[in-house]
C-alpha positions in Angstrom: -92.5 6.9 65.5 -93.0 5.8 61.4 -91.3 5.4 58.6 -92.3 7.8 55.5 -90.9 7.4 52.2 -91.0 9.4 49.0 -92.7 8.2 46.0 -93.6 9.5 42.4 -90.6 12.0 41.8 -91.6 15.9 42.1 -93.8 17.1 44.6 -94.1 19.3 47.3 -93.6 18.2 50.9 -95.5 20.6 52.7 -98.0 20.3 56.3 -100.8 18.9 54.4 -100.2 17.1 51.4 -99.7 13.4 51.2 -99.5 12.4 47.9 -95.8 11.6 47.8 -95.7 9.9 50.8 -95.6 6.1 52.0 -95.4 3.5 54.5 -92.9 1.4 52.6 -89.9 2.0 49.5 -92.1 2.2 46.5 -95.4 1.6 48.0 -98.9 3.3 47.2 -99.6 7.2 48.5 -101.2 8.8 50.9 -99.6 8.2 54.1 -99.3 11.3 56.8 -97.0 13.9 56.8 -94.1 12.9 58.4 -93.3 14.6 62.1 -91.0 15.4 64.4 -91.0 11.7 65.3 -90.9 10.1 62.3 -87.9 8.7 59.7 -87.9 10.0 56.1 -86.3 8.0 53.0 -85.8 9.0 49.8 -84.6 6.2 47.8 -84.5 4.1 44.2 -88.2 3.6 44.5 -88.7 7.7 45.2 -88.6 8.8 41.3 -90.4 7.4 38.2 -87.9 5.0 36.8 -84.2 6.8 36.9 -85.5 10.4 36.6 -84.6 13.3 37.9 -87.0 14.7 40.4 -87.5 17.5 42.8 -88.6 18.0 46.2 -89.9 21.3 46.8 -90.3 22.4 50.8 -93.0 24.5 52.1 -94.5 25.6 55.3 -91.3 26.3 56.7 -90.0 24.2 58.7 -90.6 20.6 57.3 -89.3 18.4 60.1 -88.5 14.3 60.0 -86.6 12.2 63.0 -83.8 11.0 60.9 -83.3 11.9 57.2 -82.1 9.9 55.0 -81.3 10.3 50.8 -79.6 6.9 49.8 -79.8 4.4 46.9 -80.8 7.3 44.9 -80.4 6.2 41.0 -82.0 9.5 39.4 -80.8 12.9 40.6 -83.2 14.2 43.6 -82.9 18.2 44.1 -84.5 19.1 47.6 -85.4 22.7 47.4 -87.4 25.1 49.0 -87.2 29.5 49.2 -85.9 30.2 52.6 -87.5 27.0 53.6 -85.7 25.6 56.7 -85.5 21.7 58.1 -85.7 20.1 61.2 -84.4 17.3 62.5 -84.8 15.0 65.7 -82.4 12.6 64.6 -79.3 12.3 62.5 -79.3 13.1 58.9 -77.4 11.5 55.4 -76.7 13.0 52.1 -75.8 10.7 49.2 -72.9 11.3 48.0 -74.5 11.4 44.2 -77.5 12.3 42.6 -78.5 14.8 45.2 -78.2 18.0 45.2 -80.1 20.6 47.5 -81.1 24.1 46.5 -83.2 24.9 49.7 -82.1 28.2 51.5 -84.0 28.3 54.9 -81.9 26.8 57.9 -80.9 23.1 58.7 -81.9 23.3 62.6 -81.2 19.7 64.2 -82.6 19.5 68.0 -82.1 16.2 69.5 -82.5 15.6 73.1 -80.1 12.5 73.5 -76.8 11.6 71.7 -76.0 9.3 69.3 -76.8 11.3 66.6 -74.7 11.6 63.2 -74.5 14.4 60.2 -73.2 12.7 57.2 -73.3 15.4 53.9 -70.6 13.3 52.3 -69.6 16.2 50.1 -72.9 18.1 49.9 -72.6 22.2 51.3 -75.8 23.7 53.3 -76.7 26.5 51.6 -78.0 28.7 54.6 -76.9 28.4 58.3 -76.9 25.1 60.3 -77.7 25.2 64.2 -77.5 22.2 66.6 -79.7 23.3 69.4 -80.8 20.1 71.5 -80.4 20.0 75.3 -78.5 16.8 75.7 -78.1 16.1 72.5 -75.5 15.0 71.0 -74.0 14.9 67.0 -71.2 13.0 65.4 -69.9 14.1 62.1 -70.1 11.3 59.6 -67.8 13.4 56.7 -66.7 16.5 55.9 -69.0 19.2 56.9 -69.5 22.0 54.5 -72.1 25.4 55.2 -69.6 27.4 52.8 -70.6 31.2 53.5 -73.0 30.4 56.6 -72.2 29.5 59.6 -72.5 26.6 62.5 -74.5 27.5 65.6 -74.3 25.3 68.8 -76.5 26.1 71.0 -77.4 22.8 73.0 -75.5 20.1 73.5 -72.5 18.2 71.6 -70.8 18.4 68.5 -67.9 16.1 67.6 -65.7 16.8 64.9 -65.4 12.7 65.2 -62.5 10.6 65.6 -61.7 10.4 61.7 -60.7 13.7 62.0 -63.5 15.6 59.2 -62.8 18.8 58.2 -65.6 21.6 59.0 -65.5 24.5 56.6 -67.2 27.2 57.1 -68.3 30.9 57.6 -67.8 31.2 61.0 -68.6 29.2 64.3 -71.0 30.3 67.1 -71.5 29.0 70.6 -72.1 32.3 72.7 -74.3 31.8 75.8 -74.2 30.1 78.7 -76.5 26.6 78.1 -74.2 23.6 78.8 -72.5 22.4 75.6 -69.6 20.4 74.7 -67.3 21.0 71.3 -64.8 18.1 70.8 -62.7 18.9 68.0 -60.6 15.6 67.8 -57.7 16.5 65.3 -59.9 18.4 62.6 -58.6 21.3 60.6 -61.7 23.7 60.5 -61.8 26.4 58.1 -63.3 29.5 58.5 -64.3 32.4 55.8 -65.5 34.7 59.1 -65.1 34.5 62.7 -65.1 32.0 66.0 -67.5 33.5 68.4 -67.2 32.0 71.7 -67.2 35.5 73.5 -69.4 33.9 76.8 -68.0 31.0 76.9 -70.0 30.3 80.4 -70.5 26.1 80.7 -68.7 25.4 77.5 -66.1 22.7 77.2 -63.5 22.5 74.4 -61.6 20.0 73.9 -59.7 20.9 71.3 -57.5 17.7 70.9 -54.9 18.1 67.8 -56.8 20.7 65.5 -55.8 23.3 63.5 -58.8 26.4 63.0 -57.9 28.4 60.0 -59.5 31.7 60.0 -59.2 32.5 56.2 -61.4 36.3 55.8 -59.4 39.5 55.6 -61.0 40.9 58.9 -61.6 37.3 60.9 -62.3 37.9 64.9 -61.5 35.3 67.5 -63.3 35.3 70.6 -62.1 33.0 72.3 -63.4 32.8 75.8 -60.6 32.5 77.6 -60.6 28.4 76.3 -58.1 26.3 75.5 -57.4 25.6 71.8 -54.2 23.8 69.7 -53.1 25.7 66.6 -55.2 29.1 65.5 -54.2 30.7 62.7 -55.0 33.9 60.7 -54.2 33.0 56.9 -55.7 35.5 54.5 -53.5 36.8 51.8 -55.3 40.4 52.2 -55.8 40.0 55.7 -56.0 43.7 57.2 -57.8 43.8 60.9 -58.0 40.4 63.0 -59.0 40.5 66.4 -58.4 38.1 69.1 -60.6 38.4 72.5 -60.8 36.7 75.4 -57.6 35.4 77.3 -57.2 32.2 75.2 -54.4 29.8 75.3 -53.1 28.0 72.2 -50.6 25.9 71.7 -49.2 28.0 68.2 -50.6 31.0 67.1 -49.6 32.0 63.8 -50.5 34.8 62.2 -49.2 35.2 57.8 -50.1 35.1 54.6 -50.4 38.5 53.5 -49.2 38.9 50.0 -49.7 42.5 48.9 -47.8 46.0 50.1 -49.7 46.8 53.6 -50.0 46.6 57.1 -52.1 44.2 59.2 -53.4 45.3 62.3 -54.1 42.6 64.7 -55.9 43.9 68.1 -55.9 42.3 71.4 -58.2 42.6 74.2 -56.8 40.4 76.9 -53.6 38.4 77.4 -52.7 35.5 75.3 -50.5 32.4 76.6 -48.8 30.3 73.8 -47.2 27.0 75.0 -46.0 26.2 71.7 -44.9 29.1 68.9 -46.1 32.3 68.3 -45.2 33.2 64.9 -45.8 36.0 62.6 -44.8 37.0 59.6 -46.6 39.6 57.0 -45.2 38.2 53.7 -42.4 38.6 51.5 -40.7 42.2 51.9 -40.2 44.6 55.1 -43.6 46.8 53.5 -45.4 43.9 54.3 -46.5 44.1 57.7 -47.8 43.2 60.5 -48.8 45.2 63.9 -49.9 43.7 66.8 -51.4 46.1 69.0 -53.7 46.0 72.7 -57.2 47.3 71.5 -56.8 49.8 74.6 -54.1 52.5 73.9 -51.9 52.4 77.8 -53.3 49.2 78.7 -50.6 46.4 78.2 -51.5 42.6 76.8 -48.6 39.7 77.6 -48.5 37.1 76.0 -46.7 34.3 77.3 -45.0 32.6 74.9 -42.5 29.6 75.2 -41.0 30.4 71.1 -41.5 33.0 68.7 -40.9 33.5 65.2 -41.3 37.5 64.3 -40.6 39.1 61.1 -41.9 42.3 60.0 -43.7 43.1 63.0 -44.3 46.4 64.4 -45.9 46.1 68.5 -47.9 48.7 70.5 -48.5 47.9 74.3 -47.1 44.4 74.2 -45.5 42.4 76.4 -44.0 39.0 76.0 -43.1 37.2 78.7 -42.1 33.4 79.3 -39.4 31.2 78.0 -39.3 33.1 74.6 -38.6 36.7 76.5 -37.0 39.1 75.4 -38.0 38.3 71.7 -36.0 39.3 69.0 -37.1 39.2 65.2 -36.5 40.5 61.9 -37.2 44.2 61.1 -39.4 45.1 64.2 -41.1 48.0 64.9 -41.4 49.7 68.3 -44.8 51.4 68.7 -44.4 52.5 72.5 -45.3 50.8 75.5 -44.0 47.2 74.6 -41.5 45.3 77.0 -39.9 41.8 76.4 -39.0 42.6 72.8 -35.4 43.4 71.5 -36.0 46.1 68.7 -33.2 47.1 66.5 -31.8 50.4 67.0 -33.5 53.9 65.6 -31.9 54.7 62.1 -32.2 57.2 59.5 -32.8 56.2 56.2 -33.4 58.1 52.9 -35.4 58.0 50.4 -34.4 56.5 46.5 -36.7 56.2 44.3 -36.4 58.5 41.5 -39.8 59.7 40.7 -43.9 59.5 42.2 -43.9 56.3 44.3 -45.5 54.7 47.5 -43.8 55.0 50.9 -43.9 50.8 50.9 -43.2 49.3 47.9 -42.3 45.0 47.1 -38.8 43.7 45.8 -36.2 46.3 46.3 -38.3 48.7 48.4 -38.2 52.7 48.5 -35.3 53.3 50.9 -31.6 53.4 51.4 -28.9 53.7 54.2 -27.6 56.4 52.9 -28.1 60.0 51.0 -28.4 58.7 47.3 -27.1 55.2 48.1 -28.6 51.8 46.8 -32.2 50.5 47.0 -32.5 48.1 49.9 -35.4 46.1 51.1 -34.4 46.4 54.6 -34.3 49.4 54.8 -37.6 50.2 55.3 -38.7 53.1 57.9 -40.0 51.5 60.9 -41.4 53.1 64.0 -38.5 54.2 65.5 -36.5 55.7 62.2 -36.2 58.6 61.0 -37.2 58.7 57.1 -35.0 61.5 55.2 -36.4 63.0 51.7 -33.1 64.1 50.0 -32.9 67.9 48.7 -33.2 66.9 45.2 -33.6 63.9 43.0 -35.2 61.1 45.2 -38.0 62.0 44.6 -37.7 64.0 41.3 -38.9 67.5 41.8 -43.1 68.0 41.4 -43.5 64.0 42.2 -45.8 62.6 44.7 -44.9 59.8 47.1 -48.0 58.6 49.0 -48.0 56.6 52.4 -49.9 53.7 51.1 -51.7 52.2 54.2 -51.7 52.9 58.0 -47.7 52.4 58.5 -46.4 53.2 61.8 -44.1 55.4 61.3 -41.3 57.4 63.3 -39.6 60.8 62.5 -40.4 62.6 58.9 -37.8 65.0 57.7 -38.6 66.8 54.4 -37.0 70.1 55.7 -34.1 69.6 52.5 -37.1 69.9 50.2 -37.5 73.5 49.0 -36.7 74.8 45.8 -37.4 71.0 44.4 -41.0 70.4 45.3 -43.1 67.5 46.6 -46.5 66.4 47.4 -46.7 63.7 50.4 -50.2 61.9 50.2 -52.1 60.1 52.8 -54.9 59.6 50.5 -57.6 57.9 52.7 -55.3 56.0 54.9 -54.4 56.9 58.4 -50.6 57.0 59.0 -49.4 56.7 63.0 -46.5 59.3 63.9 -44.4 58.1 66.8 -41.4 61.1 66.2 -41.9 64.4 64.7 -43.2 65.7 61.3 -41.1 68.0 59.4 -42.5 70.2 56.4 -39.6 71.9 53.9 -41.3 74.4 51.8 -41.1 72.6 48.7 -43.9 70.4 50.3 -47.4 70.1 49.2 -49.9 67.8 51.9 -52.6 66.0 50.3 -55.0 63.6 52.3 -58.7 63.3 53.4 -58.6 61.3 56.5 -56.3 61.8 59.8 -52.9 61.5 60.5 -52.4 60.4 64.3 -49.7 60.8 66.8 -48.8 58.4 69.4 -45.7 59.0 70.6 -45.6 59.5 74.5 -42.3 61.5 74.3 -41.8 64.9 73.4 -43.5 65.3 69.7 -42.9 68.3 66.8 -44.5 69.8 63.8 -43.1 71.7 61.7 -45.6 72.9 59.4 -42.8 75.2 57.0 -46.4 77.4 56.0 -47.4 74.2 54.1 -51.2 73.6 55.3 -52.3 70.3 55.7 -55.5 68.8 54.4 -55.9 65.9 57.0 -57.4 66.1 60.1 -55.2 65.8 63.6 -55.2 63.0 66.0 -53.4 63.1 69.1 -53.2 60.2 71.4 -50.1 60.1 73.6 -50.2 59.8 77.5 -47.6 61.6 78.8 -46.7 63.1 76.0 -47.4 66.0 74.3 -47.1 67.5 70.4 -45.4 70.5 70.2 -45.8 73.2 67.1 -42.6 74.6 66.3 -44.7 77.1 63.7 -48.1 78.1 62.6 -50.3 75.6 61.7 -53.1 75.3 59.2 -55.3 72.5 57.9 -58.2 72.4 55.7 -61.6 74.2 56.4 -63.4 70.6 57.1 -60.1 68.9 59.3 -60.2 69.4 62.6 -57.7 68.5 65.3 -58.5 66.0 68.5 -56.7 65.5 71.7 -57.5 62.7 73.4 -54.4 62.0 75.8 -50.9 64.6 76.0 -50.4 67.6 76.0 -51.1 69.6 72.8 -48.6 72.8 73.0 -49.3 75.7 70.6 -46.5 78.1 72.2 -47.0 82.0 70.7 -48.1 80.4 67.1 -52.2 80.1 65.2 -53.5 76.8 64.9 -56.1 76.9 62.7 -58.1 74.1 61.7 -62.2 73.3 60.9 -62.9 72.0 64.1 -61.3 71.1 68.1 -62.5 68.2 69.8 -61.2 67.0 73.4 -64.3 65.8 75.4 -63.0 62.4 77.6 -62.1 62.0 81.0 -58.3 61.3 80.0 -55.0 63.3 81.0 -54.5 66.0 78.5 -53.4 69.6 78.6 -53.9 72.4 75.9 -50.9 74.5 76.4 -51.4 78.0 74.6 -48.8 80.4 75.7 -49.4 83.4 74.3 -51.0 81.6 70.6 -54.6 81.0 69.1 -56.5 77.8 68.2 -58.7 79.8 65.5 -61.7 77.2 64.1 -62.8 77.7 61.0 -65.9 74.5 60.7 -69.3 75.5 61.1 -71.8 73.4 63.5 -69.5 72.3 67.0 -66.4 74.1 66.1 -64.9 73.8 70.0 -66.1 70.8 71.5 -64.8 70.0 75.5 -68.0 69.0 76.8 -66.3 66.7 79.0 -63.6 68.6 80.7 -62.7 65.5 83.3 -59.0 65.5 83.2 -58.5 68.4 81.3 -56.1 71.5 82.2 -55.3 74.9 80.1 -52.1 76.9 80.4 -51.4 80.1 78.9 -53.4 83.3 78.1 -54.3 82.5 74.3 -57.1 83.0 72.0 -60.1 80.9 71.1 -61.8 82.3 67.6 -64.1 80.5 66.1 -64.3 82.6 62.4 -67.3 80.7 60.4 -69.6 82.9 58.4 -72.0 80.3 59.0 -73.4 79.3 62.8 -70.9 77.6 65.1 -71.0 76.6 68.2 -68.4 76.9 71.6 -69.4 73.5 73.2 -67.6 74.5 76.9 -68.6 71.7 79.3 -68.6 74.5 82.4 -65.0 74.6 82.5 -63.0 77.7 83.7 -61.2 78.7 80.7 -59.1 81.4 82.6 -56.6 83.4 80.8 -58.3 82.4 77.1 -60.0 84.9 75.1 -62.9 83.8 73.4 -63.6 85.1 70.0 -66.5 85.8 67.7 -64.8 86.0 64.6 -67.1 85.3 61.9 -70.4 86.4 60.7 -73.3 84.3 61.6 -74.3 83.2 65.4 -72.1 81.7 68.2 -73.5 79.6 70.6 -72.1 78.9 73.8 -73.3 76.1 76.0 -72.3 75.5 79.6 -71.5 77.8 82.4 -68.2 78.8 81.2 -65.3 80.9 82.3 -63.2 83.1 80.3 -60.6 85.9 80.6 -62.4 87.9 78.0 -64.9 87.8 75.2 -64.3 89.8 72.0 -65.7 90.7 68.8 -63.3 91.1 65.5 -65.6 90.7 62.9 -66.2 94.0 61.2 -67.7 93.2 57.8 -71.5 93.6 57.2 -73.4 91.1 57.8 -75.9 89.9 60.8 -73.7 88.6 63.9 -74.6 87.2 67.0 -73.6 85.7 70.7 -75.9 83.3 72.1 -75.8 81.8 75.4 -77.7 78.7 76.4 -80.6 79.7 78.8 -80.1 78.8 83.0 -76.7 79.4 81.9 -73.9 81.5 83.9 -71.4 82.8 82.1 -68.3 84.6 83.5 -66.1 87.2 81.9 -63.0 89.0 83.9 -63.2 91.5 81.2 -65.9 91.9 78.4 -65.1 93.8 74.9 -67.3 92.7 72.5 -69.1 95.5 70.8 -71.0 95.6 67.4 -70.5 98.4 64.4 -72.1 101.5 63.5 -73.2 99.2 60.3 -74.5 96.5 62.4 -75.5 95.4 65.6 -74.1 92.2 67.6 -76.5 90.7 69.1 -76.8 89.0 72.7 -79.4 86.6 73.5 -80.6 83.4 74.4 -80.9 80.1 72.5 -84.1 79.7 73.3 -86.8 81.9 74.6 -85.6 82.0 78.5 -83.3 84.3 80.0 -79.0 83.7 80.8 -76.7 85.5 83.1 -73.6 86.9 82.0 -71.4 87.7 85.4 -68.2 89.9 86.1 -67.1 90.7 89.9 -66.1 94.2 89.0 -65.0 97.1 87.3 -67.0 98.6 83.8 -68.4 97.0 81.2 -68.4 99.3 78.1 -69.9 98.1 75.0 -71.4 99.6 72.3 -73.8 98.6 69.2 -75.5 95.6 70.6 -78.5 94.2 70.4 -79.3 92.6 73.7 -82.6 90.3 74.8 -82.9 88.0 77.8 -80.0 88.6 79.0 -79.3 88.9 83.0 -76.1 91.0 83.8 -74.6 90.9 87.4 -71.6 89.7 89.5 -70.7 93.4 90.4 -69.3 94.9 87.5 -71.3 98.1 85.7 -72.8 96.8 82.7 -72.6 99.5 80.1 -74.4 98.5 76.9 -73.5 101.8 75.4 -75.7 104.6 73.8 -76.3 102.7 70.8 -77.4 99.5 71.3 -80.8 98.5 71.8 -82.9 97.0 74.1 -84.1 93.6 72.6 -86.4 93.1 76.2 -86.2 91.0 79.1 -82.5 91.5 80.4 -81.3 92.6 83.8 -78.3 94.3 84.9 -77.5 96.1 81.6 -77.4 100.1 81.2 -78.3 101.3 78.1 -76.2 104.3 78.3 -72.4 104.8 77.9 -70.1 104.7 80.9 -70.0 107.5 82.9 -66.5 109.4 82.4 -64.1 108.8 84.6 -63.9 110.8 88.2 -60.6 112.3 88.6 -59.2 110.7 91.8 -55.2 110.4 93.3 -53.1 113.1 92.6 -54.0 116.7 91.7 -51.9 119.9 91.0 -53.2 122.7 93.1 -52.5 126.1 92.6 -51.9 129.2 95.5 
């Protein structure tokens, strides 16, 4: 181990150059590079007189034992482009005349403690990681990496008994190497996340501190460790996360001051032995909801106090000495025990002319038909929000659901003569109670709107099409149509758990989609789901947990090529539909009830199965047009089978290739259709006519 020290100002401290370096403060040049092993000083001797000077790094990393910048009486800059530094030992900043401009990573690897990082007031200005096994590192002042974060990979780091503040982007430690974090009673600030998600031979001691996660989207992953006070602070906050089941002693969770909702997701239980309190900001629009990250799947958390004000919960359970919880102006998004939530109520809507659905101050809503503004008032997920006949709103205004509220019932059935538009925009309202359209209403949107009610769900659509698309996500529930429904070309509709229930009325949207393994049922009755999207118009490629009632229709009515994505389910009773122009592609081994044909326009049309396919049909009528053939064929060059146990097959104006027909039935292509080559099974001829049989009148 040597000492090296800097001498005559600017330079580069690279592998290889030893101009600027000595044995001694201010002695002559041309000592070694330092090494891992050896001490660096820059000090009063380090510049020509009281210059400024600059120390430029290269050869990434330049690595010292301990580093040391003190006594400085000019201004030293130590930079270096995405240069990084190493070091063995401990490391000092002065607190004046030095500044550092180098971007590469501060990477200090110690193998024993004792170690100290004093920056008194100096920020890193890339990532810092202490990765020493057995080492050890002692905060000497405030630590600062401002937008980059601290890494601990090896080892110790001590906040220090005098309590330093650490702020920072975010805090790593995710592996399983032994390491120790001792954060004494430091308040530690963080513009990102904590990242502890394997927390495997980690040990927090977490003493008295406070960790301050100050971005609008922070996560805390916790690793099921044991911290004091957490808290979620951002004035725009909008989608924490908490993982891991962490204990705290309080969690708080505020600071929002605009119109909005916060949606904080938990993926494991939380235990609080202090106070878990929330609060969104200064009117009921401001909001938080605190949800599990797994709709069904409950999160407690144990709490000994809370403090909850404008907080809507989804799959929450509190438990402990603060259960049941009460609050101010909480919302019940299903599935939550432990909570007292103020009764359902209907309120109406006041203001006079094109507004949001959450607004500051006096709010948007009112007890009563006409009555006063009141900020209390404010819809939550178990109420029933009115829009009056006329007036509030104004006729041809346009109130718009300003972020992803949870919301209950929506009644605009009084709106008809005085019209409306109700906007989503791009945000994704949840629906808990039932939508209701009056025929004044316009529907403008481009994203989804989602219902999650797991009770019995409406829409009423009034023959006012939507724009957004459809999400339904409600074990044991189901979403009824009370009329026709009709969205954009592009939105589609997906059912992920419930029971969607078309009764005898069209659905018609771009595109279906219910491929999981979750409980849901697609109830037709006697109605249609007609999709209008091109590319996977119907997709239920997983069918696990899926059942279909009913003896409905299936069109799928692009102009353009669409396809049927089955999954090899038996879709008995359905009717599947080419309605469009263009080719429909089926994939799987699917049953129907019948396959039919109602385009009649001009125009090439086609069926195509996926080849090693078996499809079966209990009755087959889809025929082409004296003005054009349909066509039956394969996706690729290799033959399908199309089976029907019995009866006639009559079909007409088809154009048929690889195509394998059996299962018993007489497979009648018809007199004119043609004969594309390699098919099986089908008779190019029309049926034969009937042979009289039963009952006959004879004559004597």
């Amino acid at each position: 181990m040597a000492d090296r020290y800097w001498i005559l100002g600017t330079g580069t401290w690279d592998s290889t150059s030893t101009t600027n370096w000595s044995t001694s403060s201010g002695g002559a040049g041309g000592a070694s590079v330092p090494t891992a092993a050896d001490n660096v000083f820059f000090d009063a001797n380090s510049n020509v007189l009281a210059t400024a000077f600059t120390v430029t790094m290269a050869n990434s990393p330049r690595v010292c034992n301990d580093f040391t910048a003190s006594g400085l009486d000019g201004t030293m800059t130590l930079a270096g482009t995405s240069i990084g530094l190493t070091v063995s030992g401990s490391l000092t900043f002065q607190a004046t005349n030095f500044t550092r401009t180098y971007t590469g990573t501060t990477t200090f690897n110690a193998t024993t403690t004792g170690k100290t990082v004093t920056t008194n007031g100096v920020a890193f200005g890339a990532g810092v990681t202490f990765d020493g096994v057995g080492g050890g590192w002692t905060l000497g002042s405030a630590f600062n990496s401002g937008s980059n974060s601290l890494t601990l990979t090896n080892g110790t780091f001590d906040t220090s008994t005098s309590n330093y503040s650490l702020t920072i982007q975010s805090f790593n430690s995710s592996n399983s190497n032994i390491r120790t974090i001792n954060l004494n009673a430091s308040t530690l600030t963080l513009g990102g996340f904590w990242a502890l998600t394997t927390s495997t031979n980690a040990t927090l001691n977490a003493g008295s501190s406070t960790i301050n996660l100050t971005a609008g989207n922070p996560s805390f992953a916790g690793g099921g460790l044991t911290y004091y006070n957490v808290a979620f602070t951002a004035s725009a906050l909008t989608t924490p996360t908490i993982s891991g089941a962490n204990t705290f002693n309080n969690l708080t969770i505020t600071g929002r001051t605009t119109v909005g909702i916060v949606t904080l997701s938990l993926s494991a239980n939380q235990t609080i032995n202090g106070t878990l309190t929330v609060s969104a900001g200064t009117a009921s629009a401001f909001r938080i909801f605190i949800a599990s990250n797994t709709l069904g799947t409950t999160r407690t958390l144990t709490c000994a106090a809370v403090s909850l004000t404008d907080t809507d919960f989804r799959d929450i359970t509190i438990a402990g000495a603060a259960s049941p919880a009460s609050g101010t102006r909480l919302g019940d998004g299903k599935g939550n025990s432990g909570i007292t939530f103020p009764a359902a109520k209907t309120v109406f809507y006041r203001l006079t002319g094109s507004s949001n659905w959450g607004t500051s101050s006096s709010g948007s809503w009112s007890a009563t038909s006409g009555g006063a503004l009141d900020a209390t008032q404010f819809p939550l997920a178990q109420d029933t929000a009115v829009f009056p006949a006329a007036t509030y709103p104004a006729s041809g205004s346009t109130i718009n659901i300003n972020t992803d509220y949870q919301i209950g019932t929506i009644d605009m059935s009084l709106r008809t003569s005085n019209t409306m538009t109700l906007a989503t925009s791009t945000n994704i309202p949840v629906v808990y109670g039932n939508w209701i359209n009056g025929t004044g209403i316009t529907i403008s949107g481009s994203q989804q709107i989602s219902f999650f009610g797991r009770t019995t769900q409406t829409i009423t659509s009034a023959g006012r099409p939507f724009t957004q698309s459809i999400f339904i996500n409600s074990p044991s529930g189901s979403v009824t149509l009370q009329d026709a429904f009709t969205s954009g070309s592009t939105s589609g509709l997906t059912l992920t758990n419930g029971t969607l229930d078309i009764q005898s009325y069209t659905l018609s949207i771009g595109s279906f989609s219910s491929t999981n393994s979750n409980t849901r049922t697609i109830a037709f009755g006697t109605g249609q789901i007609s999709c209008t999207g091109t590319g996977t118009a119907w997709n239920t490629a997983t069918t696990t947990g899926l059942t279909l009632t009913g003896t409905g229709t299936i069109s799928l009515t692009s102009a353009s090529a669409k396809t049927f994505s089955g999954g090899g389910f038996s879709y008995s009773g359905i009717t599947l539909n080419q309605g469009g122009a263009g080719a429909l592609t089926i994939t799987g081994s699917n049953t129907f009830s019948n396959i039919t044909n109602t385009y009649k326009s001009t125009g090439a049309t086609s069926i195509l199965f996926t080849a090693a396919t078996t499809s079966t049909f209990a009755d087959w009528n889809a025929s082409g047009e004296s003005t054009r053939l349909l066509t039956i064929g394969s996706v690729t060059a290799a033959s399908h089978t199309l089976s029907k146990a019995s009866g006639t097959v009559s079909a007409d104006f088809l154009l048929i290739s690889r195509s394998t027909a059996t299962g018993g039935a007489g497979w009648y292509a018809g007199a004119n259709s043609t004969n594309g080559g390699n098919n099986t099974g089908w008779i190019f001829t029309a049926p034969p006519a009937p042979t009289a049989t039963g009952n006959f009148l004879m004559f004597f």
